[in-house]
N, C-alpha and C positions, 0 to 999 in steps of 0.2 A: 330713027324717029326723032322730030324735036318738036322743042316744049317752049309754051309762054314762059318768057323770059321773068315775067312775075310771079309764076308759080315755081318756076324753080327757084326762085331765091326764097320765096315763101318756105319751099322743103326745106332748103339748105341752113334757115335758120332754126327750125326746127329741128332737126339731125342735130347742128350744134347745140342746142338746148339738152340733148340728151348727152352730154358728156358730164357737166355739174350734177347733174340728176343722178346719172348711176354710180360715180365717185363717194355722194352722200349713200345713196341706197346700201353701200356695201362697209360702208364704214360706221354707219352709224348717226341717228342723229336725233333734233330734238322737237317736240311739237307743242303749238299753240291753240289756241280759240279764239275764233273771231267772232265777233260781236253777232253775227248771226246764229252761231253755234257751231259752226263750221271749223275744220282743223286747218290747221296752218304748218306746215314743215321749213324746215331747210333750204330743201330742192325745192320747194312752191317759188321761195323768194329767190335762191340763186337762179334757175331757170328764169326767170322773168327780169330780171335784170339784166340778163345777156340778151335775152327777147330785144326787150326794149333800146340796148343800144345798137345792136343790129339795125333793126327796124331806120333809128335814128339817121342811121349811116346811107340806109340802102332803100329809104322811102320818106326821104326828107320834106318836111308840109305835111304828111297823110296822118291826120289824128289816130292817136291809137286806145284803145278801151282793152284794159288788160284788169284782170279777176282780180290781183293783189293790190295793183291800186285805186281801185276803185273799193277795196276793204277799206282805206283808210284817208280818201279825201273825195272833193267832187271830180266826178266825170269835165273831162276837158268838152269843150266846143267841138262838136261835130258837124260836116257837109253832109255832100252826096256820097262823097268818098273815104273811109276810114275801113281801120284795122282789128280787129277783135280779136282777142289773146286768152288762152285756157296755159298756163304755164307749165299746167301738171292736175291732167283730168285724172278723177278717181284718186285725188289724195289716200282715202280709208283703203285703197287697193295697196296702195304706196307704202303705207303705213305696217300694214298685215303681213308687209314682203310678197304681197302677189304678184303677178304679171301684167295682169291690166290694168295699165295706167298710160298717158300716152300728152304727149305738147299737140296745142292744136291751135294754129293759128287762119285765118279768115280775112279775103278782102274783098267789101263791101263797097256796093257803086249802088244809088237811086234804090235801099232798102232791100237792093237783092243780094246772095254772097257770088261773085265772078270767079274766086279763086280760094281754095283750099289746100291746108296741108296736114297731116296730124301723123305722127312718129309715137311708136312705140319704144321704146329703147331698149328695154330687158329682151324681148321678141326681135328688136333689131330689123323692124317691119316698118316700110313709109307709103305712106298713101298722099297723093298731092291730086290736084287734077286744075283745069282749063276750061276748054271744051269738051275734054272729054278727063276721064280718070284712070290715073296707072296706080302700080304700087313696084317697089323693089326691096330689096332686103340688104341694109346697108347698117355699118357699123356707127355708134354715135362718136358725129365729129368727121363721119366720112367728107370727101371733097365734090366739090358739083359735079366730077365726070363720073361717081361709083353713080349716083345718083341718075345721070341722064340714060344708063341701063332699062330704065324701068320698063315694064311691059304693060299694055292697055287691058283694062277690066271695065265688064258689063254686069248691069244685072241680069236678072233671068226673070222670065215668064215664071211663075206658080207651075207647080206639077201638079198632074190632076187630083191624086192624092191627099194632096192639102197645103197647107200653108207651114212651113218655119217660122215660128215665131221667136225673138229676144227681147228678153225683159233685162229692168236692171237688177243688180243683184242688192241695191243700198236703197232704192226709192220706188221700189212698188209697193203701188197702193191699190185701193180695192175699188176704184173708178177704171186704173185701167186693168184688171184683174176681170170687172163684170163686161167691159169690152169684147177683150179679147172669147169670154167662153160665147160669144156670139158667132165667130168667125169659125172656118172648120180650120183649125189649128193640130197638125199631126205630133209635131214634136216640138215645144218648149225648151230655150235656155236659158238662166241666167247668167251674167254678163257684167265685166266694170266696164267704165270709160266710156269714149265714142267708139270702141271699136266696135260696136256693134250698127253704126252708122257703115265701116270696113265690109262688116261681113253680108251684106248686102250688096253692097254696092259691088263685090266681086262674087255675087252669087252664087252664097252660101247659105242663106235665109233671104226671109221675104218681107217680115214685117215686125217693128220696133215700137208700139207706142207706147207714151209716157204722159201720162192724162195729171199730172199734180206741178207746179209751177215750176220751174227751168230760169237761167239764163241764156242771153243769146252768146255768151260766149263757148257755151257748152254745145251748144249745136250749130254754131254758123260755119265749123271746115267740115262736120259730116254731114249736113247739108250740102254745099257746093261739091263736095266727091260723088256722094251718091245723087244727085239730080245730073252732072255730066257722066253716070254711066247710066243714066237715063232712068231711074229713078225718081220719087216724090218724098218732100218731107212738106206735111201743110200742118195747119192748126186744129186744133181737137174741133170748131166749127165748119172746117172744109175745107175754110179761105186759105188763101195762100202764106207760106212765115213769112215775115217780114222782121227789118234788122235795122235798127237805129232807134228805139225807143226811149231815150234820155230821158224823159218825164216822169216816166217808170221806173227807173233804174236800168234799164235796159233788160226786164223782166219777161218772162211769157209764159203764158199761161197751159202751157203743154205741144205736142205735139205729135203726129202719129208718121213715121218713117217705111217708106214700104219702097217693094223693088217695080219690075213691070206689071204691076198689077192694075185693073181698073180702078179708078178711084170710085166710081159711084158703085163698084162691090162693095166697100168700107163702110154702109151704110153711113154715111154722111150728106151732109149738103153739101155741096161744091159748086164755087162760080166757073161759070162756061171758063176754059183757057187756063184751068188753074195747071 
């Protein structure tokens, strides 16, 4: 099988991001507060450091919006084309010594995401995708050929039975709590990280919304995975997500993730072609 040569290097920096990450994980380390209230570790900043010289090396011009530095200066100048960086989703997972936590990096062309990749480290789980979306299970710091293994995932049609639903386990709120008891929902999980963007997209649930404010760094690689295994992630209005918001901080106002489902099931409005 072979892969856009952009997404695999997108993996492969990711994979490498999970080597500082679990080095700190297991030794020990120290945490902060960022001005929004949000914690800060270790592995937020060493990961993203390695992020960003990567990037530097292997996508030279392509602006990049990465979570740790935009905690502490302005967003650079954006095009059509940039990169979106989560260093280390689900810090308070990180923190707790859980599992879910995961790098998730994103490239963005004319407000859409084209290419995704998000690694789990501790799980030793990568998700990347294209046109379409694989995962492999590779060690962090692996090389591009463990990586190029990977096997193709789809989501699924809903069983008639109901719906899978995952919530997060740090930021449910009770907009999308009154959501969801709308929907016919069999079995509920909660969830850290994007890996629950994962667990649909290789169809294992169906539907993930998050109805209280987000950034778009936090959803733009499970986005682009689960929309190439054919998949939807739109905005709590219908409309479609959109990624480059600079004026906002690159803010958004929610969003509802689901697998092959109808969208006009979702009770929502939705534009034609969304």
């Amino acid at each position: 099988m072979s892969f856009d040569v952009t997404a695999l290097l997108l993996a492969q920096i990711a994979v490498a991001a999970g080597e500082p990450i679990m080095e700190i994980y297991r030794r020990g380390f120290s945490t902060a507060w960022k001005a929004d209230a949000s914690p800060v570790t270790e592995a937020d900043l060493a990961s993203e450091r390695l992020i960003m010289q990567r990037l530097a090396a292997l996508f030279p011009g392509i602006p990049v919006i990465a979570e740790e530095c935009m905690a502490t200066g302005p967003a650079p100048v954006i095009g059509p084309q940039f990169i979106l960086v989560d260093p280390l989703d689900g810090t308070l997972e990180f923190m707790t010594h859980g599992s879910e936590f995961t790098v998730n990096l994103a490239l963005v062309l004319n407000g859409r995401t084209v290419a995704g990749a998000i690694y789990a480290p501790l799980q030793e789980r990568l998700w990347f995708s294209d046109k379409e979306s694989h995962t492999v299970k590779v060690a962090p710091g692996a090389s591009l050929a463990a990586i190029a293994k990977a096997r193709r995932i789809t989501a699924r049609i809903p069983p008639p039975s109901g719906l899978v639903a995952l919530i997060s386990r740090s930021h449910l709120d009770p907009a999308t709590e009154n959501y969801l008891s709308r929907l016919p929902i069999t079995e509920c999980r909660a969830m850290g990280s994007s890996l629950k963007f994962c667990l649909i997209a290789q169809g294992e649930a169906d539907i993930y919304p998050r109805l209280n404010p987000t950034c778009e760094w936090d959803t733009a690689a499970g986005h682009a995975i689960l929309a190439a295994a054919g998949g939807h992630v739109i905005a709590p209005d219908g409309q479609p997500l959109r990624y480059g918001n600079r004026a906002g901080g690159f803010r958004q106002q929610g969003f509802i993730a689901c697998g092959r489902i109808r969208i006009e099931s979702l009770g929502l409005h939705v534009r034609t072609g969304c």
